[in-house]
C-alpha positions in Angstrom: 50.8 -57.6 17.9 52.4 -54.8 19.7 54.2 -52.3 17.0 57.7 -51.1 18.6 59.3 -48.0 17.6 63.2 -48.1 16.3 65.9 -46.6 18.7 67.4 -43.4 17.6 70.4 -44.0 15.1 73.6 -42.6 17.1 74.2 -39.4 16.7 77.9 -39.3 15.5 76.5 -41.5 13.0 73.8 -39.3 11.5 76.1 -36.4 11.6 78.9 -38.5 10.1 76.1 -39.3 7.0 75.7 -35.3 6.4 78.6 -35.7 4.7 78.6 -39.0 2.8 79.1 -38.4 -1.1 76.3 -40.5 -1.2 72.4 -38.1 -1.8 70.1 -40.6 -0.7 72.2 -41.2 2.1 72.8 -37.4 3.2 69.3 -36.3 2.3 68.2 -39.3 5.3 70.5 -37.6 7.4 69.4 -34.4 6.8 65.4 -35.3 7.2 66.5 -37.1 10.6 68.5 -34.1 12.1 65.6 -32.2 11.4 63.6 -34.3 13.0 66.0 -34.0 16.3 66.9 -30.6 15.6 65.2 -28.7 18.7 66.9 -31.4 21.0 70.5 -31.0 20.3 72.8 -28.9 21.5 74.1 -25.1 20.3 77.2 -26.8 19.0 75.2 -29.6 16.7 72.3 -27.4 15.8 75.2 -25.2 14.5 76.5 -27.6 12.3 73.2 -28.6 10.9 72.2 -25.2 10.0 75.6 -24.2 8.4 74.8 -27.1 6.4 71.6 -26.7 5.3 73.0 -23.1 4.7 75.5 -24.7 1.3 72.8 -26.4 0.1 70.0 -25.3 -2.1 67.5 -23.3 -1.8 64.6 -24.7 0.2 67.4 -26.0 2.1 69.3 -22.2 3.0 65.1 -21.1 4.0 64.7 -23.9 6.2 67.7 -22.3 8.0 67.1 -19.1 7.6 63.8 -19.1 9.5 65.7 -20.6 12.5 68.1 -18.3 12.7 66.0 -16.1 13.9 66.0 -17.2 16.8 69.2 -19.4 17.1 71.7 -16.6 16.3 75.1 -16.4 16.7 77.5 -13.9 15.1 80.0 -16.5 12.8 76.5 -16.8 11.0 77.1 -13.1 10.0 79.5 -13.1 7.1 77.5 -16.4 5.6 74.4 -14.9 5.2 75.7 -12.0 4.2 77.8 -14.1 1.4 74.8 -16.2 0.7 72.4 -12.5 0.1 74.9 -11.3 -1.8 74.9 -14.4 -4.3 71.0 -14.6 -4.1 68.8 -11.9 -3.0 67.1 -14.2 -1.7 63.4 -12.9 -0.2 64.0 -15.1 3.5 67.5 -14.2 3.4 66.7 -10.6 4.6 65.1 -12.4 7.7 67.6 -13.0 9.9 70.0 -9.8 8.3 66.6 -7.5 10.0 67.1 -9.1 13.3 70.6 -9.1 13.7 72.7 -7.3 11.4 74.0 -3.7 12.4 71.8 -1.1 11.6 74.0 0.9 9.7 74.2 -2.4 7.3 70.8 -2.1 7.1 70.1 1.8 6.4 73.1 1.0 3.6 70.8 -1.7 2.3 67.7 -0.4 3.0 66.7 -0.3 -0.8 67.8 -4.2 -1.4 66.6 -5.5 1.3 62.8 -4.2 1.1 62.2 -7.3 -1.6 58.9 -9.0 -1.2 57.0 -8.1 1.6 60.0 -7.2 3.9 60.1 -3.3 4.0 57.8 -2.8 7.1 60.3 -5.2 8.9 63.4 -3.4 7.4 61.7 0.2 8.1 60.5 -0.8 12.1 64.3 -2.5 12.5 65.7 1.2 11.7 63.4 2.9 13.8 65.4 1.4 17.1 67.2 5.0 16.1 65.1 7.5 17.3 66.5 10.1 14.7 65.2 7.9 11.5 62.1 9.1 9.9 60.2 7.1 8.7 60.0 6.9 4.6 55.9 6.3 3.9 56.5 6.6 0.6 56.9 2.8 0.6 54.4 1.7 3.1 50.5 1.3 2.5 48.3 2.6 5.8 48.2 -0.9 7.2 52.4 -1.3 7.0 52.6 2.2 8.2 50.3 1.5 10.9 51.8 -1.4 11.8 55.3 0.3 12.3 54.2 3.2 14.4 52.6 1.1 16.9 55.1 -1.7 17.2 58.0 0.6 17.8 56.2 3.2 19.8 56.5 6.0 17.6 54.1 8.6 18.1 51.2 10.1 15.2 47.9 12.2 15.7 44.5 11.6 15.8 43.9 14.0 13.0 46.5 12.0 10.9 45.4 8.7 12.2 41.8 9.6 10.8 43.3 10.9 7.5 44.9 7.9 6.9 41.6 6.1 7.4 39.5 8.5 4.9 42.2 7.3 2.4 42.0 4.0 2.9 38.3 4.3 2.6 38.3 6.0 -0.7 41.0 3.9 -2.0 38.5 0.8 -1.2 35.3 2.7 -2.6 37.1 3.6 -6.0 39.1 0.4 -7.0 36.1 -1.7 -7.2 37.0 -5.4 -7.6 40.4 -5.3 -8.3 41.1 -7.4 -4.5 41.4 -10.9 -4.9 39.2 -12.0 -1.6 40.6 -15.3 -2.5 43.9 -14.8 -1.7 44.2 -11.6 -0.2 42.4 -10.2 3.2 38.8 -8.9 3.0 38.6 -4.9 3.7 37.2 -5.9 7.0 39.7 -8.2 8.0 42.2 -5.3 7.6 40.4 -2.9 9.2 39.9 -5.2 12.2 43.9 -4.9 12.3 43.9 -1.0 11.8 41.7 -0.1 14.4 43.9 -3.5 16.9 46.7 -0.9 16.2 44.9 2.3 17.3 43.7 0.5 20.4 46.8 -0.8 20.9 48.7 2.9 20.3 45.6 4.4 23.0 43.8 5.5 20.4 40.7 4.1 21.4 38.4 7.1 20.9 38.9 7.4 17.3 39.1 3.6 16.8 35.3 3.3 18.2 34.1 6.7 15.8 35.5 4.8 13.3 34.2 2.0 13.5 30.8 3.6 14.6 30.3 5.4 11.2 31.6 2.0 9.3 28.5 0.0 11.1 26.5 2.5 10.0 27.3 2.7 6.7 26.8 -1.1 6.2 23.4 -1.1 8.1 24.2 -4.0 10.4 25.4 -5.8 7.8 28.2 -8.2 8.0 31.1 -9.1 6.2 30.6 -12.6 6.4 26.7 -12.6 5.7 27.9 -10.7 2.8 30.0 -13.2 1.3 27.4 -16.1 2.6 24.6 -14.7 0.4 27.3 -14.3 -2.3 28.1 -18.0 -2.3 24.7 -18.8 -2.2 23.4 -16.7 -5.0 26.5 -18.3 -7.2 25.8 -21.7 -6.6 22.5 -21.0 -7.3 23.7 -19.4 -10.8 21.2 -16.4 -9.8 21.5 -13.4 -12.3 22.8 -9.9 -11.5 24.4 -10.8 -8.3 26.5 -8.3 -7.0 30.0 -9.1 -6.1 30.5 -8.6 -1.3 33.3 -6.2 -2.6 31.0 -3.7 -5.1 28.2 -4.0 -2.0 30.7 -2.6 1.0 32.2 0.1 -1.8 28.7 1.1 -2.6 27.6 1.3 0.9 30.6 3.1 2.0 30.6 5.7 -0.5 27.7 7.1 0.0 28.5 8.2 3.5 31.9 9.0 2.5 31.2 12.7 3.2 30.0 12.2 6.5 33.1 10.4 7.1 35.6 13.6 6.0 33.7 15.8 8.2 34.0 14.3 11.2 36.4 15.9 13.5 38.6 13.9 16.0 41.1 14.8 18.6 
């Protein structure tokens, strides 16, 4: 037998059941106008996101990642009730985008929660006259910010930067979950897209010259593969993929400060 799918419920109606005193009731109007949400209009997505916006808190994210992009400015003094209430992490999402920037330069402190100060930092960089604080950026944020707002650094800093994020990965030894952070490599890739990216090709490619080296032609990945395999295997002395790429690295480290870029 042929299954048929039900017609939409009005929408009046489902808009009409946002606000019915009863939860079960609301909370299958709310699931449904989310469901509808990219096909209504400016005026109903509106409503549905002011809504979500007075309830809790997975609620107010679910809106706050949309409001991104669907911004209008009677959204302003809301979410700027709502982060005053919470300090909410996501809150500070759509505040970046499309607050004032002397609101955020105010805030700058408060607002740089979580993982949002590169965002705040690049936001107030639209003035050309800021500089940039790298007192609370790590060399991939920092990175990051230059090159997505087209500020300008040198290739002696640039290669710097990267010495001292080598040494910082040849000294802390193990202290990087690879489970649920990124492999060294996996930033570097991102480090070097950003120097590429910025022109900076040159010293991306000696870079990344002298890292092949230093691992021998090894890669990440086999790395972790024979790591894996030795564990299951319940092998002894096997050596963790991080230790192996610190030890290889370090001892060319001193080849790596001498080498002069421009």
């Amino acid at each position: 037998m042929k299954q048929t799918n039900n017609w939409n419920t009005p929408l009046k109606s489902v808009l009409k059941d946002l606000h019915s005193d009863n939860r079960k009731t609301e909370n299958a109007a709310l699931k449904e106008l989310r469901r509808r949400f990219v096909g209504l209009d400016k005026k109903e997505q509106m409503l549905v996101l002011m809504h979500h916006l007075r309830r809790e808190k997975s609620c107010r994210e679910w809106a706050y990642s949309r409001l991104l992009d669907l911004w209008d400015d009677s959204f302003e003094p809301v979410i700027s009730d709502l982060w005053n209430r919470y300090h909410e992490e996501k809150c500070v999402w759509p505040i970046v985008r499309h607050f004032p920037t002397s609101y955020i330069l105010e805030h700058k402190e408060e607002l740089s929660i979580g993982r949002n100060r590169p965002f705040v930092i690049r936001r107030l960089c639209e003035d050309k006259s800021y500089v940039i604080d790298r007192g609370g950026l790590d060399s991939y944020e920092y990175l990051w910010v230059i090159s997505s707002t087209g500020r300008r650094i040198s290739a002696d800093e640039v290669w710097k930067l990267l010495v001292k994020v080598t040494k910082e990965i040849c000294e802390t030894r193990n202290s990087i979950d690879y489970v649920n952070g990124e492999t060294f490599s996996e930033k570097l890739n991102k480090i070097l897209y950003h120097l590429r990216k910025m022109g900076m090709t040159i010293v991306a490619d000696r870079y990344y010259d002298w890292y092949q080296k230093s691992l021998k032609g090894i890669t990440d990945m086999q790395l972790w593969n024979w790591y894996r395999i030795s564990t299951r295997l319940n092998l002894e002395d096997t050596n963790h993929p991080y230790d192996i790429l610190a030890e290889k690295l370090a001892r060319n480290l001193e080849e790596l400060e001498t080498i002069k870029v421009k």
